[in-house]
Short mmCIF file of the C-alpha atoms (twelve columns), coordinates in Angstrom:
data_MODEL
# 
_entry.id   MODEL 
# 
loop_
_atom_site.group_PDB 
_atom_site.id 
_atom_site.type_symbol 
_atom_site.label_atom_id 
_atom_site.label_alt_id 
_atom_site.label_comp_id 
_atom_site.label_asym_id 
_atom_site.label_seq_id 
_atom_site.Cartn_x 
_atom_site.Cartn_y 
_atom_site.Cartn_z 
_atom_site.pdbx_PDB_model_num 
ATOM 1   C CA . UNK A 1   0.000  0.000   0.000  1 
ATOM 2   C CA . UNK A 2   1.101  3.374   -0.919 1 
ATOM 3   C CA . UNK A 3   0.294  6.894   -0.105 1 
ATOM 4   C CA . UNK A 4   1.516  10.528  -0.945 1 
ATOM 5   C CA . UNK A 5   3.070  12.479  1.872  1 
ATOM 6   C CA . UNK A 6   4.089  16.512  1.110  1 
ATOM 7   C CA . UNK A 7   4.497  15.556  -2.411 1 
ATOM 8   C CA . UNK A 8   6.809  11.934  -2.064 1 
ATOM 9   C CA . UNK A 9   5.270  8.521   -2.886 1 
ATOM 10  C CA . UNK A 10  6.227  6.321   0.050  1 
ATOM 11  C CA . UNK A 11  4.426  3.120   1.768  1 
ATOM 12  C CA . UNK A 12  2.263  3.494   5.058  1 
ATOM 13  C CA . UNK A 13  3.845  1.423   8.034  1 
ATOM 14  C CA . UNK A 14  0.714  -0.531  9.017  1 
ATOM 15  C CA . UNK A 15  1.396  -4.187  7.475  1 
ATOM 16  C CA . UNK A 16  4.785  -3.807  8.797  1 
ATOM 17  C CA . UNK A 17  3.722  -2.959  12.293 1 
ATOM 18  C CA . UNK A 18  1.293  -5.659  12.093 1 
ATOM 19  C CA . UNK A 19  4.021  -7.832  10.542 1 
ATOM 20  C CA . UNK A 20  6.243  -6.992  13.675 1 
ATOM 21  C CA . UNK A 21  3.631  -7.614  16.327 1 
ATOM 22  C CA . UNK A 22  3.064  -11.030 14.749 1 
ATOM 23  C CA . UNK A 23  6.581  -11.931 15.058 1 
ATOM 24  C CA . UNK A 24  7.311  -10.574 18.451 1 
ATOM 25  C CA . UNK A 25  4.343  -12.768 20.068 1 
ATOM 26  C CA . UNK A 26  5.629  -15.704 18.547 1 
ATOM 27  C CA . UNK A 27  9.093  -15.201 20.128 1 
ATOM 28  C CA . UNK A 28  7.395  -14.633 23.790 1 
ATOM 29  C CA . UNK A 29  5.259  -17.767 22.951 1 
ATOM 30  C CA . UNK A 30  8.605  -19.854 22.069 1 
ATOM 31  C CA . UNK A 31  10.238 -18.600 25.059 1 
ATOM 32  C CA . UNK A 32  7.523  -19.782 27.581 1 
ATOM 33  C CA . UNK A 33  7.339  -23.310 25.755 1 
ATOM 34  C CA . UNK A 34  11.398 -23.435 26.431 1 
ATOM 35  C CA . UNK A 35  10.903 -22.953 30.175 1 
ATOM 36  C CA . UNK A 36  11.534 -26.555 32.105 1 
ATOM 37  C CA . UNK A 37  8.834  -27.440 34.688 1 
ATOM 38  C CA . UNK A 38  10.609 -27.915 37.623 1 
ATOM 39  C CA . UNK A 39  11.214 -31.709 38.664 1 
ATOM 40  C CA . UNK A 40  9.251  -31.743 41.746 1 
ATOM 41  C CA . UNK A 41  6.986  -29.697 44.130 1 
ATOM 42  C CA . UNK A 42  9.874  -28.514 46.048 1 
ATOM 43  C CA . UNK A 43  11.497 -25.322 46.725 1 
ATOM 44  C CA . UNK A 44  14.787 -26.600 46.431 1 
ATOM 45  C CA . UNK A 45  13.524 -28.040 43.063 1 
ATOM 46  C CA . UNK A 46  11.821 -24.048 42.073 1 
ATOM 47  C CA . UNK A 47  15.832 -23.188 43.269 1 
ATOM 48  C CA . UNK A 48  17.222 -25.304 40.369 1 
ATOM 49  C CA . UNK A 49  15.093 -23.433 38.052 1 
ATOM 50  C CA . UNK A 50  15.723 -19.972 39.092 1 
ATOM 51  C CA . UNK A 51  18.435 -18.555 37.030 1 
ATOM 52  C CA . UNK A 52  16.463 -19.603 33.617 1 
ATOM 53  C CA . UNK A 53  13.840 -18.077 35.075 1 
ATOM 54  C CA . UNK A 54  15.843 -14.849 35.831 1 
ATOM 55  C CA . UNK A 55  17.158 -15.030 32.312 1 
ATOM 56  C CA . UNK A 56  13.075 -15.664 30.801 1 
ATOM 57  C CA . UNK A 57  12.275 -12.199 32.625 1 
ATOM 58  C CA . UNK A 58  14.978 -10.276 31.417 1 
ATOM 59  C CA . UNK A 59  14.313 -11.174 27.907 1 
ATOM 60  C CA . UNK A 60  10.804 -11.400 27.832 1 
ATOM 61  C CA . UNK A 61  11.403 -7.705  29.192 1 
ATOM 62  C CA . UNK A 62  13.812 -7.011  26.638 1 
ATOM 63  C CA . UNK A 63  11.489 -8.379  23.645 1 
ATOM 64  C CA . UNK A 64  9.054  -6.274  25.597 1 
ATOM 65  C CA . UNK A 65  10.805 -2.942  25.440 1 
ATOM 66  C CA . UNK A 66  11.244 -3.022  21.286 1 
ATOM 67  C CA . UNK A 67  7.914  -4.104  20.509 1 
ATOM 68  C CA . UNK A 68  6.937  -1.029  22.663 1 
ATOM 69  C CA . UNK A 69  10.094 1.521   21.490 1 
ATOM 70  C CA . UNK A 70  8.554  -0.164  17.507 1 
ATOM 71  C CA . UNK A 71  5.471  0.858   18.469 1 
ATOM 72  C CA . UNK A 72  6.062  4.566   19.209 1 
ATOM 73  C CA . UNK A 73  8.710  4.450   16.216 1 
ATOM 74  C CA . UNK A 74  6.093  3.181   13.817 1 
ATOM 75  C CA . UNK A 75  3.750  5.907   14.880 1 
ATOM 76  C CA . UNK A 76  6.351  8.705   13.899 1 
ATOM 77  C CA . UNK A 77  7.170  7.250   10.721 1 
ATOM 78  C CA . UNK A 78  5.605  9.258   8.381  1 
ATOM 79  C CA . UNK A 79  6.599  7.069   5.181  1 
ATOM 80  C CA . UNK A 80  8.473  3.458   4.385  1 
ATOM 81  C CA . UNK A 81  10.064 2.478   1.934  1 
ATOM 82  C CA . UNK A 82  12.420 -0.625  1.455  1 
ATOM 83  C CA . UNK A 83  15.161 -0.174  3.426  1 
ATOM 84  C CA . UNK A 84  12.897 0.122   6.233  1 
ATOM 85  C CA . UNK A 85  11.213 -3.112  5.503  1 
ATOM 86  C CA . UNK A 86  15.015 -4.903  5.251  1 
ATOM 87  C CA . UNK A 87  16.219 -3.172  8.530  1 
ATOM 88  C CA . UNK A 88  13.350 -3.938  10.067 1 
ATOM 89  C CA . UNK A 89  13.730 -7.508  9.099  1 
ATOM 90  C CA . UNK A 90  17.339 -7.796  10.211 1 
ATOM 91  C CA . UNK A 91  16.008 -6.667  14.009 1 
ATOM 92  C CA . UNK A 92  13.323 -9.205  13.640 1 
ATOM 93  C CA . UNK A 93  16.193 -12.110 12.787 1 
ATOM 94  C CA . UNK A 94  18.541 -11.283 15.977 1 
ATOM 95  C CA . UNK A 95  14.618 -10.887 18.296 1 
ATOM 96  C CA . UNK A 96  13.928 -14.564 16.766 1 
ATOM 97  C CA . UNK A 97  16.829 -15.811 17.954 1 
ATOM 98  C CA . UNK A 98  16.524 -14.994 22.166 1 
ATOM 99  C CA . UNK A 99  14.656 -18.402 22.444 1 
ATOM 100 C CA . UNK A 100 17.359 -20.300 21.283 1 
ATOM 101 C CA . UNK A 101 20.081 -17.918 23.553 1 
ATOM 102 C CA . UNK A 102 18.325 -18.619 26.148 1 
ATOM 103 C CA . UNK A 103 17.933 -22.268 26.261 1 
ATOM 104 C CA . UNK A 104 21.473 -22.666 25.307 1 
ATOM 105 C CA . UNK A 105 22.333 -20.588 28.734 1 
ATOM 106 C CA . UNK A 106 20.123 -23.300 30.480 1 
ATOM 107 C CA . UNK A 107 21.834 -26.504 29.083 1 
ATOM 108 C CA . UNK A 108 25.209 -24.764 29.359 1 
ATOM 109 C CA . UNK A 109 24.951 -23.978 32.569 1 
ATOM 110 C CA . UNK A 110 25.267 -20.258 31.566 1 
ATOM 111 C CA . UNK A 111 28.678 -21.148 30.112 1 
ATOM 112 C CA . UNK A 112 31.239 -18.108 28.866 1 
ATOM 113 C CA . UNK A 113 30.204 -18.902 25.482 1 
ATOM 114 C CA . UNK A 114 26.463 -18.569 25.710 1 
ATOM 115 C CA . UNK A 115 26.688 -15.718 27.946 1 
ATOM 116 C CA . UNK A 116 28.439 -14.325 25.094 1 
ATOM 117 C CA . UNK A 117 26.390 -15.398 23.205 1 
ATOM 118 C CA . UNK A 118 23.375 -13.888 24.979 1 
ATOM 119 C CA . UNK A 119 25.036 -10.365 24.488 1 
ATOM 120 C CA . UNK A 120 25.614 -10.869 20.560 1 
ATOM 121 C CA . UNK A 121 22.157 -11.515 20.054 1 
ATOM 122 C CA . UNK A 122 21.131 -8.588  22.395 1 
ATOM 123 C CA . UNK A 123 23.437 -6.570  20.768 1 
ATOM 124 C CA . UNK A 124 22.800 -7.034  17.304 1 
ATOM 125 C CA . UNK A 125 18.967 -6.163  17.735 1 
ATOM 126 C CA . UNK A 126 20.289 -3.135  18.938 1 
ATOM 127 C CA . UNK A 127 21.985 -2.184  15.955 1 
ATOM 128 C CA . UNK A 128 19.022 -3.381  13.588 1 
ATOM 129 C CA . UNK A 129 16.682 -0.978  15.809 1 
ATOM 130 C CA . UNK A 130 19.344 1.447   15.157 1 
ATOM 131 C CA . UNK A 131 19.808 0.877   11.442 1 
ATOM 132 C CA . UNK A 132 15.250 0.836   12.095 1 
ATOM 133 C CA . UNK A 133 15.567 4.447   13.074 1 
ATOM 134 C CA . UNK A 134 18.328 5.474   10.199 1 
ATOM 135 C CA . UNK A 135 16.546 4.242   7.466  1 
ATOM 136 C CA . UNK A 136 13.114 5.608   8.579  1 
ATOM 137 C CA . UNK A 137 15.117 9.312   8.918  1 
ATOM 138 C CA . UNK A 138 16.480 8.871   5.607  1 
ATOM 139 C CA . UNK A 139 12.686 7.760   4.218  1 
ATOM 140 C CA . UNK A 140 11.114 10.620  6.081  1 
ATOM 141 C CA . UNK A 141 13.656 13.707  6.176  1 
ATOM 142 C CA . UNK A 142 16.661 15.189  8.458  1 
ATOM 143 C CA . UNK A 143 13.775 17.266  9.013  1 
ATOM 144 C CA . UNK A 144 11.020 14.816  10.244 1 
ATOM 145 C CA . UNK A 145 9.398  14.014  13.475 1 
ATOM 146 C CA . UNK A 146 11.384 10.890  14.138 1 
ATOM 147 C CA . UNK A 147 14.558 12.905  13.316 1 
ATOM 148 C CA . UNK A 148 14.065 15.557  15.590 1 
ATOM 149 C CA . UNK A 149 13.107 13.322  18.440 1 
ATOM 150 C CA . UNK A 150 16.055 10.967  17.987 1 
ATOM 151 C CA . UNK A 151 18.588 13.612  18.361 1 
ATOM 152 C CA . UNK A 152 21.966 12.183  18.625 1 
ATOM 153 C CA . UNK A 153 19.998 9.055   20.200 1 
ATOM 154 C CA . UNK A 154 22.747 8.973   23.358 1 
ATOM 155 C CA . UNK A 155 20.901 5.989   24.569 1 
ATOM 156 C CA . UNK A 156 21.273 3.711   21.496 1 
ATOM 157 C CA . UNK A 157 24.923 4.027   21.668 1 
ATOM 158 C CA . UNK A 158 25.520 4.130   25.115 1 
ATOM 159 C CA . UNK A 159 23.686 0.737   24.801 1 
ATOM 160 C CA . UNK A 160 26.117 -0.918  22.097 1 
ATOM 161 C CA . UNK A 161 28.756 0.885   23.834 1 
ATOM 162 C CA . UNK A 162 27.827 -1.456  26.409 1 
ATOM 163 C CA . UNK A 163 27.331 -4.382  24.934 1 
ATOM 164 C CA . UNK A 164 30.901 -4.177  23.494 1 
ATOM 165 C CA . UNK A 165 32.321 -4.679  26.873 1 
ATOM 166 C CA . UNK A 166 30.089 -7.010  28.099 1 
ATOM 167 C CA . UNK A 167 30.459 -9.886  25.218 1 
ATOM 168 C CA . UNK A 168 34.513 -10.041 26.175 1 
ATOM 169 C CA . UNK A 169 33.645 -9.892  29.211 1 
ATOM 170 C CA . UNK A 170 31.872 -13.094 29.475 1 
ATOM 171 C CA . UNK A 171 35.025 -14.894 29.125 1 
ATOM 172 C CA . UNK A 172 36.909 -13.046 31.562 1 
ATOM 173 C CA . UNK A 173 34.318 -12.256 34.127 1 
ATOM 174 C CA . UNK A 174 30.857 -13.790 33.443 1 
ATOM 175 C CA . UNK A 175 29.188 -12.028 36.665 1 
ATOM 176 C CA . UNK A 176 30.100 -8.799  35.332 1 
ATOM 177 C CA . UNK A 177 29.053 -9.748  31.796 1 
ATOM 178 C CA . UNK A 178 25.752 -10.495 33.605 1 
ATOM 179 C CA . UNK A 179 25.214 -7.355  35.702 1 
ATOM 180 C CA . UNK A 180 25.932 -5.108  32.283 1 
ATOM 181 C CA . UNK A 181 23.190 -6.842  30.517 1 
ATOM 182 C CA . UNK A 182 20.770 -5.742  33.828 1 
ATOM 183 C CA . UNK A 183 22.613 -2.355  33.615 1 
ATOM 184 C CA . UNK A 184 21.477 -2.018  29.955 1 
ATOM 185 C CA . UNK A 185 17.964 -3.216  30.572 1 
ATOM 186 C CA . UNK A 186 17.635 -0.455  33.169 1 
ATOM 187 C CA . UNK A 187 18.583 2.182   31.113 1 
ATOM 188 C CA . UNK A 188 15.822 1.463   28.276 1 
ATOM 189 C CA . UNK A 189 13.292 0.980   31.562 1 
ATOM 190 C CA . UNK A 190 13.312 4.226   32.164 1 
ATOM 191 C CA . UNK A 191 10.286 6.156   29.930 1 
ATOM 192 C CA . UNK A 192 12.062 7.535   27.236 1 
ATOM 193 C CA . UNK A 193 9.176  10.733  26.116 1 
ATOM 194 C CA . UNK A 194 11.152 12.121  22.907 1 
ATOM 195 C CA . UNK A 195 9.049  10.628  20.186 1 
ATOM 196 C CA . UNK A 196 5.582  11.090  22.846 1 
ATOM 197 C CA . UNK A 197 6.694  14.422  23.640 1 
ATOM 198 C CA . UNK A 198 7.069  15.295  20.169 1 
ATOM 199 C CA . UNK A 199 3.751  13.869  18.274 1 
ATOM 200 C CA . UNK A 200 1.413  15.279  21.608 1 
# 
């Protein structure tokens, strides 16, 4: 579907929003099927289970937090074209794969290399919401809503910034590699208003 927008053909964002919610709530549902029941009715048993379970919360909240930052991007994207759609697509690959992270961090007893793993994945649907963003600004205009609520988008690359440290650092230190993936998710808890702020 196509539409005319201050005098430039582009595509509306709806199927692709649509496309995107339909692939996010198969991850969660994959993710929740991957969860082991524990082996008996005891707490020592629920104890066993606990640090999948801590690693299901963060990512379910971490799957979470881009369908909801897609969301609000989605609604300030004036125009697509199809470099958003193949962006889009290349967060959507490294989202798919979580479920698999994660049950690899279970049977490896959160070894250095899934742990490292955990971050790569993490990581790289960072930079595919990044690229997301670009390629929406470049569709839209250096002038456009998303543009001028994006700024120099601190938090994005304080993020990968992050993540840079913490993949290494799963082989060195895996506790710390651990605590900067929590540090990360905290950052992108906190509202971020800019694209809100600017639409009304």
């Amino acid at each position: 579907m196509s539409d005319v927008q201050d005098g430039k053909p582009g595509m509306t964002s709806s199927r692709l929003e649509a496309f995107t919610d339909g692939v996010v709530a198969i991850i969660i549902t994959i993710m929740v099927l991957e969860l082991k029941v524990p082996a008996n009715g005891t707490l020592s048993a629920l104890a066993q289970s606990a640090p999948i379970l801590v690693a299901y919360v963060l990512s379910f909240i971490n799957v979470g937090l881009y369908w909801n930052n897609h969301h609000h991007l989605m609604h300030a994207a004036g125009r697509i074209d199809g470099r958003v759609l193949w962006a889009n697509l290349f967060l959507l690959f490294w989202l798919s794969l979580v479920p698999f992270v994660i049950r690899w961090l279970d049977e490896s007893a959160f070894s250095a290399m899934a742990t490292a793993a955990y971050g790569v994945v993490l990581g790289m649907a960072a930079v595919g919401y990044m690229l997301t963003e670009h390629a929406i600004v470049v569709c839209n205009g250096r002038q456009s809503t998303l543009a001028r609520a994006l700024g120099r988008d601190v938090k994005g690359k304080i993020s990968l910034m992050l993540y840079a440290i913490a993949i290494p650092a799963a082989f060195l230190a895996r506790p710390l590699s651990l605590v900067i993936y929590v540090v990360i998710l905290g950052v992108w808890l906190r509202p971020d208003k800019r694209i809100e702020r600017l639409l009304g």
